[in-house]
BAFI-3210 file (N, C-alpha, C; in Angstrom, 3 decimals, decimal comma, padded with zeros to 6 digits):
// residues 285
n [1|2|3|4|5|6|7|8|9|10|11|12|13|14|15|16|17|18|19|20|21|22|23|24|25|26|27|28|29|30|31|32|33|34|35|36|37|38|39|40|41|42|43|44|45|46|47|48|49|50|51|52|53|54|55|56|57|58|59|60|61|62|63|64|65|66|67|68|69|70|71|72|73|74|75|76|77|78|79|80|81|82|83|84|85|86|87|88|89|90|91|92|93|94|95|96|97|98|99|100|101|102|103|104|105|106|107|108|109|110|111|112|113|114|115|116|117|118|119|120|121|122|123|124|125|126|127|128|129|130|131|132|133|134|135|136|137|138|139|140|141|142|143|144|145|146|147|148|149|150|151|152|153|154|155|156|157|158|159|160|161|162|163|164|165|166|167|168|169|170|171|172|173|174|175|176|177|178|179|180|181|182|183|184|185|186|187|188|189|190|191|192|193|194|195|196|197|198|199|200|201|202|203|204|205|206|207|208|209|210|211|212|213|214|215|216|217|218|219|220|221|222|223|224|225|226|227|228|229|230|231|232|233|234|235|236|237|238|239|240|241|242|243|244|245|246|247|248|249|250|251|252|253|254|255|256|257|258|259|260|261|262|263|264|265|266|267|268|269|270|271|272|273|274|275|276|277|278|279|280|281|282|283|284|285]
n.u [-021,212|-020,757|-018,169|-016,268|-016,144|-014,931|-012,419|-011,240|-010,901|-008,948|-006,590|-006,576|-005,387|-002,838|-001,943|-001,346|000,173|002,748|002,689|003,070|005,693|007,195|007,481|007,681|010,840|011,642|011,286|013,164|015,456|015,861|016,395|018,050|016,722|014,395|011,820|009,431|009,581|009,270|007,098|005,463|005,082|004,930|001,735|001,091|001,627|-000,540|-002,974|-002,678|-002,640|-005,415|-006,847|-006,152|-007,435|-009,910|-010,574|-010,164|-012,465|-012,782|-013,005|-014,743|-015,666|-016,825|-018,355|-019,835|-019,611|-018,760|-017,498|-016,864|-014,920|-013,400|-011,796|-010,989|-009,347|-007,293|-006,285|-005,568|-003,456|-001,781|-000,764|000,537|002,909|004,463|004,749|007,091|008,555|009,652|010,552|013,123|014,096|014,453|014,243|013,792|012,462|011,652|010,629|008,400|007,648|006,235|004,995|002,411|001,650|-001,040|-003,926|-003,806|-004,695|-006,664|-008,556|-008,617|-009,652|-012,090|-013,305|-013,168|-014,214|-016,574|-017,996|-017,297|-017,157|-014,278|-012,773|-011,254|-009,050|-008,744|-007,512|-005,247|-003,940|-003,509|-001,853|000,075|001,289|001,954|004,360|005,920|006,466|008,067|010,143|010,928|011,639|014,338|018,396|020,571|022,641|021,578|020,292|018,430|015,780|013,690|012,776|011,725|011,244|010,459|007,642|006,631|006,306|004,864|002,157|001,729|000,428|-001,495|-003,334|-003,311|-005,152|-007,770|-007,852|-008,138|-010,518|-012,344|-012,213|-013,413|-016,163|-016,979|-017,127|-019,776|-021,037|-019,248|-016,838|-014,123|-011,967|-012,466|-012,260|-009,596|-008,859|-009,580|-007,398|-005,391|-005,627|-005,752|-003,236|-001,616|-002,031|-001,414|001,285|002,269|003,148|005,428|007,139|008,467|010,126|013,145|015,200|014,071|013,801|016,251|018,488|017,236|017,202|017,183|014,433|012,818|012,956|011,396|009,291|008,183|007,639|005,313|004,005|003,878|003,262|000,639|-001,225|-000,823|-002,584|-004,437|-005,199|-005,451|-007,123|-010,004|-009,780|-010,917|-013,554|-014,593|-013,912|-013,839|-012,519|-011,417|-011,227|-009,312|-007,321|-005,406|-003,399|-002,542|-000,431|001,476|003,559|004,771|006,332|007,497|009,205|010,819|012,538|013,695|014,545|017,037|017,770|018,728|019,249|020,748|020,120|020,006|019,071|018,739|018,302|015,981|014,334|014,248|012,771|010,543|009,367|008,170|006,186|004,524|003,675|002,156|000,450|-000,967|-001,865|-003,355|-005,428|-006,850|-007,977|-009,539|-011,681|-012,757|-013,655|-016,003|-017,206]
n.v [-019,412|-016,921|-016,348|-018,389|-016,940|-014,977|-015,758|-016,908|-015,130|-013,502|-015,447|-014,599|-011,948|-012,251|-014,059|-012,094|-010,197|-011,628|-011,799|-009,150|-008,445|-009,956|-008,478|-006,357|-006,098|-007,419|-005,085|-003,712|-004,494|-003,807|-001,245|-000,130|000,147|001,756|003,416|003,878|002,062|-000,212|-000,373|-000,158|-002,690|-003,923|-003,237|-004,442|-006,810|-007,620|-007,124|-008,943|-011,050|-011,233|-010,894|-013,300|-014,962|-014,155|-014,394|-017,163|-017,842|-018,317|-016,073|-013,783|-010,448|-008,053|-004,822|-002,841|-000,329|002,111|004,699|004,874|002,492|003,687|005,710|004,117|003,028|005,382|006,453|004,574|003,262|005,450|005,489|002,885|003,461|005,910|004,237|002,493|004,406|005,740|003,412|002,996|005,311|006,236|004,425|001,249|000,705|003,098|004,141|002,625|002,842|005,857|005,541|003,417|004,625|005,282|005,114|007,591|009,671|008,397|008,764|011,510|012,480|011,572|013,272|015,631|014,870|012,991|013,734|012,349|012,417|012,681|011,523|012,136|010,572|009,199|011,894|012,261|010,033|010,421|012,898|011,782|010,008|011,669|013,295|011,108|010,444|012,644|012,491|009,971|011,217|012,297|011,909|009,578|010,816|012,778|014,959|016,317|015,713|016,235|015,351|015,750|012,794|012,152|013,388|012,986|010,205|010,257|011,644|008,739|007,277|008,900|008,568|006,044|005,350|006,451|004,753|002,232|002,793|003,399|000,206|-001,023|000,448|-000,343|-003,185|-003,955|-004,532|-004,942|-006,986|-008,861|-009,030|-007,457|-005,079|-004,981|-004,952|-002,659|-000,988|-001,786|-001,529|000,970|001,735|000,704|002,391|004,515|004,689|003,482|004,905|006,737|004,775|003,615|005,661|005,564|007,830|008,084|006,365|004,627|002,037|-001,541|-004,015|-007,780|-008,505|-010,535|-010,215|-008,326|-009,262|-011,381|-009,377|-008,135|-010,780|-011,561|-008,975|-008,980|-011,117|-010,543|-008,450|-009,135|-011,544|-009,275|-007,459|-009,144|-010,053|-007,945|-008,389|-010,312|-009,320|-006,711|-003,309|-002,434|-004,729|-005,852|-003,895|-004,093|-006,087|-005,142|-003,560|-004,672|-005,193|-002,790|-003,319|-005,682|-005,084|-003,069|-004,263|-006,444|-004,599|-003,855|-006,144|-007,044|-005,060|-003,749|-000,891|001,855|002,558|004,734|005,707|007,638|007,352|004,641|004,573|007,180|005,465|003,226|004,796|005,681|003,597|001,897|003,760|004,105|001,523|001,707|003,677|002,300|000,094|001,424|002,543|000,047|-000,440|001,392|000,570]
n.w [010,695|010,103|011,678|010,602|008,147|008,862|010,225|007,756|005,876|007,467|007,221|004,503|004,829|006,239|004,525|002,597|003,598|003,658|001,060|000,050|001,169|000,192|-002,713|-002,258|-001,270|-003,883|-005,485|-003,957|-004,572|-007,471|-007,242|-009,545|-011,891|-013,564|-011,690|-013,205|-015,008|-013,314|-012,141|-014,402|-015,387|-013,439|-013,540|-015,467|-015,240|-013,973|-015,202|-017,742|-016,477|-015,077|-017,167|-018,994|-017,062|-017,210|-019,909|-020,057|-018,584|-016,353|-014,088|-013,410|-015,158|-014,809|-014,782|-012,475|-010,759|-012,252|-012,171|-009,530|-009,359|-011,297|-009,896|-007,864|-009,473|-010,169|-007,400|-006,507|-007,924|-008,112|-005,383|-005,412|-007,368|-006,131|-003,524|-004,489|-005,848|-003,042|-001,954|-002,788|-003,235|-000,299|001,245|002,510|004,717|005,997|003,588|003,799|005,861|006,251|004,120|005,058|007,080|006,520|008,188|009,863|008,222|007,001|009,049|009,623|006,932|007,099|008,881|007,420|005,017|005,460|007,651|010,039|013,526|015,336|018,371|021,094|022,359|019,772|018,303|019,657|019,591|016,660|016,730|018,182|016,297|014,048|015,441|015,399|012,782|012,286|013,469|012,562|010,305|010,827|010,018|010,361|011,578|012,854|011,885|010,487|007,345|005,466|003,123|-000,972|-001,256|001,070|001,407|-001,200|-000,415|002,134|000,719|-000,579|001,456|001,715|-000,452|-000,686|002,080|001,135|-001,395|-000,310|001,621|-000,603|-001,704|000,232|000,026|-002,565|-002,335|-002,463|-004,771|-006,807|-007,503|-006,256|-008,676|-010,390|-009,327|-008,799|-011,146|-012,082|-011,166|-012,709|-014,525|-015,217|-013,890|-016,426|-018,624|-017,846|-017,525|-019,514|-021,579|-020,211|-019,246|-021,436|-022,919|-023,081|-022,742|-019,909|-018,432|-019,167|-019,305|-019,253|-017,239|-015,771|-016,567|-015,657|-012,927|-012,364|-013,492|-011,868|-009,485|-010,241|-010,517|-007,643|-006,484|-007,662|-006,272|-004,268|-004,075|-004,339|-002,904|-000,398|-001,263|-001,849|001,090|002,197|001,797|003,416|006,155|008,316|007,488|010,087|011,117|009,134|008,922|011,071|010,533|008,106|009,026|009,937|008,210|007,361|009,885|009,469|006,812|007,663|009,199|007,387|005,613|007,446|008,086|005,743|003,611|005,166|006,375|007,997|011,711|013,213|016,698|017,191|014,801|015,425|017,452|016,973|013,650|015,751|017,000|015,082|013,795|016,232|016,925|014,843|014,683|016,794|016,746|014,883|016,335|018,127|016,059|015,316|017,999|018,092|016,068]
ca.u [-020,767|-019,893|-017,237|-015,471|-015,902|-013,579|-011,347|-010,705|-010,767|-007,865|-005,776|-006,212|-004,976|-001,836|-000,854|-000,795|001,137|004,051|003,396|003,662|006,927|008,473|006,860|008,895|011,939|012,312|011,589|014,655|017,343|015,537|016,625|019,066|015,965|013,439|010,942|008,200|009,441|008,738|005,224|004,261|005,533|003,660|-000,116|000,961|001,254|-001,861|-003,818|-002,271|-003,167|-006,920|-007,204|-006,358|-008,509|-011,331|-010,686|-010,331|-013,963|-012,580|-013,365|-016,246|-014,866|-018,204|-018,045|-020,994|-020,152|-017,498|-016,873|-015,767|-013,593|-012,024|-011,095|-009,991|-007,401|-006,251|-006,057|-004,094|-002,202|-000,770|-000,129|001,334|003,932|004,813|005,109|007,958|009,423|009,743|011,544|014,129|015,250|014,247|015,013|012,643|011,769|011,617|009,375|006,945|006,357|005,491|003,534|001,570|000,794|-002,383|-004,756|-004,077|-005,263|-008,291|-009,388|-008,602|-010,447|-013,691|-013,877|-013,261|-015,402|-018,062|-018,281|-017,777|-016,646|-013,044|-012,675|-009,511|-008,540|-008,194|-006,928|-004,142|-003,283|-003,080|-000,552|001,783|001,708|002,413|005,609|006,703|006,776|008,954|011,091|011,582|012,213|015,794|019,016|021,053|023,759|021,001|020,191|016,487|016,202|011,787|012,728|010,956|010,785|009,666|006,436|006,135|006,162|003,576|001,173|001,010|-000,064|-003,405|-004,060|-003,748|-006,131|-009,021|-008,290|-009,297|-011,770|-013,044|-012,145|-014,973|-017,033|-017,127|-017,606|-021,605|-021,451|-018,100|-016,096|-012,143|-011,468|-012,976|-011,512|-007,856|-008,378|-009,747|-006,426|-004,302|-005,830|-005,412|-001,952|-001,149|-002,272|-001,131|002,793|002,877|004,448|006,891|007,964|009,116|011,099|014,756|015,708|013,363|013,897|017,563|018,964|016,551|017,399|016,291|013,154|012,597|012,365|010,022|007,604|007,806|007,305|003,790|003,101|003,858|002,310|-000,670|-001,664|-000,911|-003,286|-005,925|-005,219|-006,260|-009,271|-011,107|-009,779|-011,883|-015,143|-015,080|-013,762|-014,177|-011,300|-011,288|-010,495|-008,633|-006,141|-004,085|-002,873|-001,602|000,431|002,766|003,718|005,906|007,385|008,378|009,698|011,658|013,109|013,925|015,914|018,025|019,042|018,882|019,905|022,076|019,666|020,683|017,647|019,060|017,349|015,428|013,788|013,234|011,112|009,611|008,846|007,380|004,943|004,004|002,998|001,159|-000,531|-002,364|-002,978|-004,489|-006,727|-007,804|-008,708|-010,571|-012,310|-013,384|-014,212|-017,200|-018,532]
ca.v [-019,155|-015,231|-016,562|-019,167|-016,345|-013,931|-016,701|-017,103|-013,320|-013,213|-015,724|-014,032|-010,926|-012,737|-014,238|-010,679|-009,466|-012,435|-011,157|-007,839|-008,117|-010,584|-007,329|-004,621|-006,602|-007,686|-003,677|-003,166|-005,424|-003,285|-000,209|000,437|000,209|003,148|003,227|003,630|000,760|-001,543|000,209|-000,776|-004,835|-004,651|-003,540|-004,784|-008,251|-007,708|-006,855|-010,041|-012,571|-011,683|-011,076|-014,528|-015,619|-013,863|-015,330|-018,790|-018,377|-018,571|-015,168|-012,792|-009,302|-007,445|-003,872|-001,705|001,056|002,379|005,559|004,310|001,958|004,190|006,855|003,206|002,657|006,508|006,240|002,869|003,513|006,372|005,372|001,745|003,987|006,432|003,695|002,265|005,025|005,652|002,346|003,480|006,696|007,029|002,994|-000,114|000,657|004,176|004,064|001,634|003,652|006,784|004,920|002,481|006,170|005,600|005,231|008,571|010,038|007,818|009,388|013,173|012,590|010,982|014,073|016,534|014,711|012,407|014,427|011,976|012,876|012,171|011,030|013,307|009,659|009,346|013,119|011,983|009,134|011,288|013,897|010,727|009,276|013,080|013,350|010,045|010,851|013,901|011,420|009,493|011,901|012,331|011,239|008,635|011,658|013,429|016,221|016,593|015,410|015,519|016,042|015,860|011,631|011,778|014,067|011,616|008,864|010,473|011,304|007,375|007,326|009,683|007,681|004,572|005,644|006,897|003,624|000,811|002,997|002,759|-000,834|-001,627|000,579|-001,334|-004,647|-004,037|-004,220|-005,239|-008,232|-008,246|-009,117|-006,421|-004,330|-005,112|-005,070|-001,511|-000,220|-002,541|-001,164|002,595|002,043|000,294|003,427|006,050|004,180|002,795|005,679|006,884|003,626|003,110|006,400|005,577|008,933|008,462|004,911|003,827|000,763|-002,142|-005,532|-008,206|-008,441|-011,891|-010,286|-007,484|-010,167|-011,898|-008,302|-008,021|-011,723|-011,221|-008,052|-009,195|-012,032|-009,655|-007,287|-009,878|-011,200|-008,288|-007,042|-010,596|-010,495|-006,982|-008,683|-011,368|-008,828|-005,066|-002,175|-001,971|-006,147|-006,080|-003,224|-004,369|-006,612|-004,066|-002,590|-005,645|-004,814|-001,866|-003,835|-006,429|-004,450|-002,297|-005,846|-006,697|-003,119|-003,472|-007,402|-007,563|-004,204|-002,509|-000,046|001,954|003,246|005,792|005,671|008,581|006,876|003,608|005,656|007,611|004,605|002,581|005,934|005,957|002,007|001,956|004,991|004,103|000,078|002,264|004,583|001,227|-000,444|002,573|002,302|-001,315|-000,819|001,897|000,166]
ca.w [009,325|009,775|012,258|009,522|006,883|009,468|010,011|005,947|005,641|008,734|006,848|003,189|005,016|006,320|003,093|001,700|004,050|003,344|-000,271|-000,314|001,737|-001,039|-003,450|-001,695|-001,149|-004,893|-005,408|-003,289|-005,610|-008,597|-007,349|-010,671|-012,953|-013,214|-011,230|-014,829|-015,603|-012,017|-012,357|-015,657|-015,246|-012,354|-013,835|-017,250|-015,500|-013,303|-016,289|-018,204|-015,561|-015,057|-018,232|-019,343|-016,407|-018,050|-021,095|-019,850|-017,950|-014,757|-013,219|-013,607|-015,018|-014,560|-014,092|-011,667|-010,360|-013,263|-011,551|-008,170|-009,868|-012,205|-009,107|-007,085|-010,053|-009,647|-006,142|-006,208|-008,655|-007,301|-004,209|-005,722|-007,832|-004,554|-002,712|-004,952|-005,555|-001,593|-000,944|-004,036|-002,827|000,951|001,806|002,483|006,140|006,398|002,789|004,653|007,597|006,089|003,363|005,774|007,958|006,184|009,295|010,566|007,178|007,061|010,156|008,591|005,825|006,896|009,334|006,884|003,760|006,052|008,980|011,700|015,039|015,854|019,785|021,954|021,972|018,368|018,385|020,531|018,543|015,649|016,896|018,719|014,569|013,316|016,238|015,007|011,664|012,429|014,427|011,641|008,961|011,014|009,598|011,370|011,955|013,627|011,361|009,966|006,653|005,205|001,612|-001,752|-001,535|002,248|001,036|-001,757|000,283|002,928|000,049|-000,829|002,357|001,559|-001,563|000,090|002,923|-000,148|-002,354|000,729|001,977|-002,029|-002,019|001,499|-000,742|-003,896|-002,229|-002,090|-005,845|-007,748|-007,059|-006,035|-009,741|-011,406|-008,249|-009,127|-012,542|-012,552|-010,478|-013,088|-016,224|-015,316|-014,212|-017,369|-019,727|-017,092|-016,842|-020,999|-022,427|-019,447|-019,017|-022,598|-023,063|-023,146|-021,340|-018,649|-017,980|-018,860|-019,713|-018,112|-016,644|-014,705|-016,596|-014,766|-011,580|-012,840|-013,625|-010,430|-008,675|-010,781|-010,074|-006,122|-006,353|-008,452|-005,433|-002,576|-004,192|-004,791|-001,002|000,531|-001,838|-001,216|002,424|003,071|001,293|004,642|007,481|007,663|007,410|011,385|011,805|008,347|009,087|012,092|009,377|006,941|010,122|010,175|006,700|007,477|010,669|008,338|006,129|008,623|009,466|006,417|004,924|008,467|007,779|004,303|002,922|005,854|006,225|009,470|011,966|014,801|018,059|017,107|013,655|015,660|018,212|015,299|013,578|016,752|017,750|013,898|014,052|017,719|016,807|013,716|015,410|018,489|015,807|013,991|017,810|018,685|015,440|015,553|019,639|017,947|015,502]
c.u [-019,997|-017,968|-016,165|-015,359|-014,937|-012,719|-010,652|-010,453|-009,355|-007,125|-005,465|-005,114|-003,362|-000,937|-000,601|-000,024|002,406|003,893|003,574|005,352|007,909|008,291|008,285|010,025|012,729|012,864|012,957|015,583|016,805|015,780|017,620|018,221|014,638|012,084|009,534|008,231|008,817|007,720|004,357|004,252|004,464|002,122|000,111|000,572|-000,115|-003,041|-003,735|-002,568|-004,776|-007,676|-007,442|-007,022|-010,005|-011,885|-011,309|-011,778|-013,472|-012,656|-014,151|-015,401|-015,881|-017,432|-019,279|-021,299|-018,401|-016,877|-016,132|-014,592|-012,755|-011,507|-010,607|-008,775|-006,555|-005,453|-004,926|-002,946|-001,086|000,114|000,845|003,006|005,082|005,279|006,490|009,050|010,038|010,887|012,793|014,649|014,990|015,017|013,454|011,805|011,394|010,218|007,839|006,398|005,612|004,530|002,254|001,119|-000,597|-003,446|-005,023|-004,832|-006,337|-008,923|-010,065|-009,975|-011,779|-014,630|-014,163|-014,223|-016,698|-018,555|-018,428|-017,036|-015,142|-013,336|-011,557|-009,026|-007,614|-007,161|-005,581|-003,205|-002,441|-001,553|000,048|001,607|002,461|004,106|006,398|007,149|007,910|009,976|012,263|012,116|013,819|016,662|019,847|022,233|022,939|020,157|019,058|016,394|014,537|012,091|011,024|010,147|010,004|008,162|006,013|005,234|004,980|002,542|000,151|000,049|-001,984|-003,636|-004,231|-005,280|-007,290|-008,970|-008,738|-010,498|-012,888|-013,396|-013,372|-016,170|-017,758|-017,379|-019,187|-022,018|-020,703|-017,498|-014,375|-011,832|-011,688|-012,114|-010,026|-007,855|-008,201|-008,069|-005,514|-004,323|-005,633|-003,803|-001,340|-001,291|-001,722|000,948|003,439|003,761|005,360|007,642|008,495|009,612|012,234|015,352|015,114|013,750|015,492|017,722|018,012|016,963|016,684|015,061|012,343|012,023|012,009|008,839|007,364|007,207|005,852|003,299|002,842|002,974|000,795|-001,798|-001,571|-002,319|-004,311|-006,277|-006,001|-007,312|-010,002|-010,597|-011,054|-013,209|-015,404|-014,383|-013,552|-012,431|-010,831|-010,275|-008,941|-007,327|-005,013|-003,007|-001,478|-000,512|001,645|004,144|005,123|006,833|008,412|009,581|011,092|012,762|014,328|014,752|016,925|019,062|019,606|019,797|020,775|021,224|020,136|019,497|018,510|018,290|016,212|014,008|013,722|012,192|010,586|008,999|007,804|006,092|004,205|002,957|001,867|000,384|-001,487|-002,406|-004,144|-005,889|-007,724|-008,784|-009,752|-011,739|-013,291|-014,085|-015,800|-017,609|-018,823]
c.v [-017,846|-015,628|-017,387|-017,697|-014,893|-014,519|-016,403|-015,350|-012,914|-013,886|-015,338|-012,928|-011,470|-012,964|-012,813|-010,085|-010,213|-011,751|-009,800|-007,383|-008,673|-009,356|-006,083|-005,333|-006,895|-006,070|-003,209|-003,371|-004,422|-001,899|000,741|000,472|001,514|002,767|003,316|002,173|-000,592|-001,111|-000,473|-002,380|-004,804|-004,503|-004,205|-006,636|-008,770|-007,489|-008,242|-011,039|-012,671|-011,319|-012,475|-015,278|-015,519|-014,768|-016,623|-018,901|-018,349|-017,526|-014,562|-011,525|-007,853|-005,773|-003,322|-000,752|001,688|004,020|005,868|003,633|002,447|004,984|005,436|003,117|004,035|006,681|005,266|002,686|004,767|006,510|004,360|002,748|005,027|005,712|003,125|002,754|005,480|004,362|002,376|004,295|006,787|005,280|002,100|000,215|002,261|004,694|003,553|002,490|004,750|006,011|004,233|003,310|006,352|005,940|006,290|009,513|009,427|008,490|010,597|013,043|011,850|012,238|015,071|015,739|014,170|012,825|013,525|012,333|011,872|012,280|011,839|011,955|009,099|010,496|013,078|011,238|009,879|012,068|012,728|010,411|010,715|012,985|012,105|009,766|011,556|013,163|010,679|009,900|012,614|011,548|010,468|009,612|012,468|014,842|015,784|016,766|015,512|016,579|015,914|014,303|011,351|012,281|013,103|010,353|009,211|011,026|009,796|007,355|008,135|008,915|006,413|004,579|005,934|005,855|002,801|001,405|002,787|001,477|-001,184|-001,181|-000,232|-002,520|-004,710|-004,567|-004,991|-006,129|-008,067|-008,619|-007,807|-004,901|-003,605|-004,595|-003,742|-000,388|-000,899|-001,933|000,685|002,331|001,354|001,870|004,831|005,840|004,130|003,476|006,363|005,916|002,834|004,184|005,796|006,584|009,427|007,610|004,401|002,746|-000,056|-003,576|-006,341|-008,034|-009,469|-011,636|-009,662|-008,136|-010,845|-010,922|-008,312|-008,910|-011,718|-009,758|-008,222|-010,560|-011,444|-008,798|-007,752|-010,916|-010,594|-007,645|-008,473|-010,976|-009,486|-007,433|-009,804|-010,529|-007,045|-004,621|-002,239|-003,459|-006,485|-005,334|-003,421|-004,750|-006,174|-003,269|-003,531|-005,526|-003,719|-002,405|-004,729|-006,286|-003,495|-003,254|-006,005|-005,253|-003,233|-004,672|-007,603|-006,747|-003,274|-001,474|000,523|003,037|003,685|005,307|006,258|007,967|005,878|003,942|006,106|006,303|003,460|003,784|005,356|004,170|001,671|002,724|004,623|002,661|000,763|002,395|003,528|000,455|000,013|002,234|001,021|-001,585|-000,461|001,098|-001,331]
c.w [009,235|010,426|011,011|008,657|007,295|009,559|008,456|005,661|006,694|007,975|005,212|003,425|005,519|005,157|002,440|002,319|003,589|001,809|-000,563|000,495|000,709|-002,061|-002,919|-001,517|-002,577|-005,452|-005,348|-004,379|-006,728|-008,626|-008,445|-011,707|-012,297|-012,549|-012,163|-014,929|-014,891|-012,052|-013,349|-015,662|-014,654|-012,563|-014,950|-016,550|-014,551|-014,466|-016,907|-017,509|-015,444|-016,406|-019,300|-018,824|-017,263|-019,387|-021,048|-019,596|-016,747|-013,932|-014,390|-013,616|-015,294|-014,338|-013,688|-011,520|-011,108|-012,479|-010,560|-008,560|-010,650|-010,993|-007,792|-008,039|-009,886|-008,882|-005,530|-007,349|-008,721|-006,196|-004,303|-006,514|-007,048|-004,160|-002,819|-005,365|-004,132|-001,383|-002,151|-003,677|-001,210|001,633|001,812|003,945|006,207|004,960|003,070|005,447|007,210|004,992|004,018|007,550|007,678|006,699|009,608|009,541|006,595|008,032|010,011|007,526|006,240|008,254|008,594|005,386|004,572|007,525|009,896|012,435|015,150|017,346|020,011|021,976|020,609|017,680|018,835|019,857|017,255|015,397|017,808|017,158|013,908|014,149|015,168|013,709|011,401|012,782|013,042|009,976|008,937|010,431|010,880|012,411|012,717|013,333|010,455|008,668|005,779|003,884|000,605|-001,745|-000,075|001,672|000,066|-001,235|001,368|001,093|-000,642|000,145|002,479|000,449|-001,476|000,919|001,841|-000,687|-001,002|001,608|000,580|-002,106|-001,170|000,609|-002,167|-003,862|-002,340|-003,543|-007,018|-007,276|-006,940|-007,017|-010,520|-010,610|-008,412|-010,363|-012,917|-012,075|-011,668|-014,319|-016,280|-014,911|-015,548|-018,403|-019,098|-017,537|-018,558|-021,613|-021,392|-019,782|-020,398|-023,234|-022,860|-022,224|-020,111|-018,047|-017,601|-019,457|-018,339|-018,107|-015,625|-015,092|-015,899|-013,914|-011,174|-012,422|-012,598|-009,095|-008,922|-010,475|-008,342|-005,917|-006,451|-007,211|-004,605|-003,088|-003,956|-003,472|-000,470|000,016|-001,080|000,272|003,278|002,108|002,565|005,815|007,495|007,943|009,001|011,705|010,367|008,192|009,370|010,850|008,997|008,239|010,748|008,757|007,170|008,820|010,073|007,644|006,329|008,763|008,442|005,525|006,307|007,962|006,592|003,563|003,678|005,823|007,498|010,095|013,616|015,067|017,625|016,023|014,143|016,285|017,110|014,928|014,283|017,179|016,019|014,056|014,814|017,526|016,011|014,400|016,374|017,151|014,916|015,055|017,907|017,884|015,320|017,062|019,235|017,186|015,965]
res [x|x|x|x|x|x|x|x|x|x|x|x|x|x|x|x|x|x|x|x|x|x|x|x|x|x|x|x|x|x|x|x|x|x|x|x|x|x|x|x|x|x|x|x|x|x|x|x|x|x|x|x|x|x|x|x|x|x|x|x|x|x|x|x|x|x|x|x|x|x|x|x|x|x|x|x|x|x|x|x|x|x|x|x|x|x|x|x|x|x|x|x|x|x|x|x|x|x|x|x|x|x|x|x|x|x|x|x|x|x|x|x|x|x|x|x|x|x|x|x|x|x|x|x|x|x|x|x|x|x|x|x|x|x|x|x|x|x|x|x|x|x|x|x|x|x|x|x|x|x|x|x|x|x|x|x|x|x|x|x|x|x|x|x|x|x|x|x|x|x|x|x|x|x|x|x|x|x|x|x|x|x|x|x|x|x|x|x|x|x|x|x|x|x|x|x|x|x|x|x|x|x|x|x|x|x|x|x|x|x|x|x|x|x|x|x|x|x|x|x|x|x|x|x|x|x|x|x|x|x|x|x|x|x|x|x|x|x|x|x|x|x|x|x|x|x|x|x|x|x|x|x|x|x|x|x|x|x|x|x|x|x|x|x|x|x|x|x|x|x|x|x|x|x|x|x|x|x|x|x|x|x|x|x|x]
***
């Protein structure tokens, strides 16, 4: 039975990866609308869908442990709005990698808040993901480029790493509806009034394919919560580390994105590094 319920937990985590790539890709074409505005669609219509679930009867919108889940919607909704802004001003592949750097900052932080022992293994890993970072914060002309949206874009990266370590946490207790909902309902009240200024926002279009961002978003999200309630962070990661290859993929064919030598190395250390640090992880426990 555990075996089937890793299986189903291995292919939830798949489908989220195909949707969060259609997610960041629509992103991309939306790059002439404000980034408030692709924020709020997207919890307004994550809020709006399990909300009408609720309604209907068809999900359980329980809440437990209200404090974890309000500092998971902080957490994820910070990093979800980062992240978008990142593939807006920095590009689609080069936003991914430093965003989906998360691993190496899961590691950081559970030495410095839960005191466990990092491995010279893991240590190693670490500083090849840090190099590769550096790597890829070069421009294609060759000249060293780790502005205000790269730092951005690595902070998703720490709020990512804190919300799915939240999310493993919260499974003991809260359900991946109530999960989502809590990350959907703080970015809705955090985003409502930016994202309906006029001189913040702009002229907005393409509300169509807003709402398809929130609905693709809103199933990737709900993917990978109910994928880490049937397989832990260690087997559920790798996963999330196809995501920015994808993605990489996809800004080269799609959008002309252009990746020097230098920023594909970069990028490939950054990748291998945090799969190793997730290996390692899953070898101990």
């Amino acid at each position: 039975m555990k075996r089937e319920g890793t299986s189903y937990g291995i292919l939830l985590m798949v489908l989220s990866v195909i949707a969060f790539a259609i997610m960041a890709t629509l992103v991309k074409t939306m790059s002439h609308v404000s980034t408030f505005v692709t924020v709020f669609v997207r919890f307004s219509v994550g809020v709006g869908i399990l909300g009408f679930l609720a309604l209907m009867r068809r999900i359980d919108l329980s809440f437990v442990r209200s404090p974890l889940l309000l500092l998971r919607g902080i957490t994820g909704t910070l990093s979800v709005a980062l992240f978008y802004l990142a593939i807006v001003k920095i590009g689609m592949g080069k936003g991914s990698v430093y965003s989906y750097s998360y691993p190496v900052f899961a590691s950081l932080l559970s030495a410095l808040v839960l005191k466990e022992r990092i491995t010279i293994m893991n240590w190693l890993l670490i500083f090849s993901a840090f190099i590769g970072i550096i790597f890829v914060s070069y421009n294609v002309n060759g000249t060293y480029a780790f502005g205000i949206f790269d730092i951005l874009a690595m902070f998703s990266a720490i709020t990512n790493a804190v919300s799915i370590l939240l999310v493993k946490k919260l499974h003991g207790t809260d359900n991946s509806y109530a999960i989502f909902f809590a990350q959907s309902i703080v970015g809705f009240w955090v985003f409502i009034i930016p994202a309906n200024l006029p001189q913040l926002t702009g002229p907005v279009s393409g509300s169509y394919i807003l709402i398809i961002i929130g609905i693709a978003s809103a199933f990737a999200q709900l993917l990978n919560t109910e994928g880490y309630r049937h397989v832990s962070i260690a087997t559920g990661s790798p996963f999330h580390m196809l995501i920015p290859v994808v993605n990489v993929i996809i800004g080269v064919f799609v959008f002309n994105e252009s990746f020097s030598t230098m920023e594909t190395i970069g990028a490939s250390l950054v990748v291998l590094s945090c799969l190793g640090i997730m290996l390692i992880n899953r070898r101990k426990k």
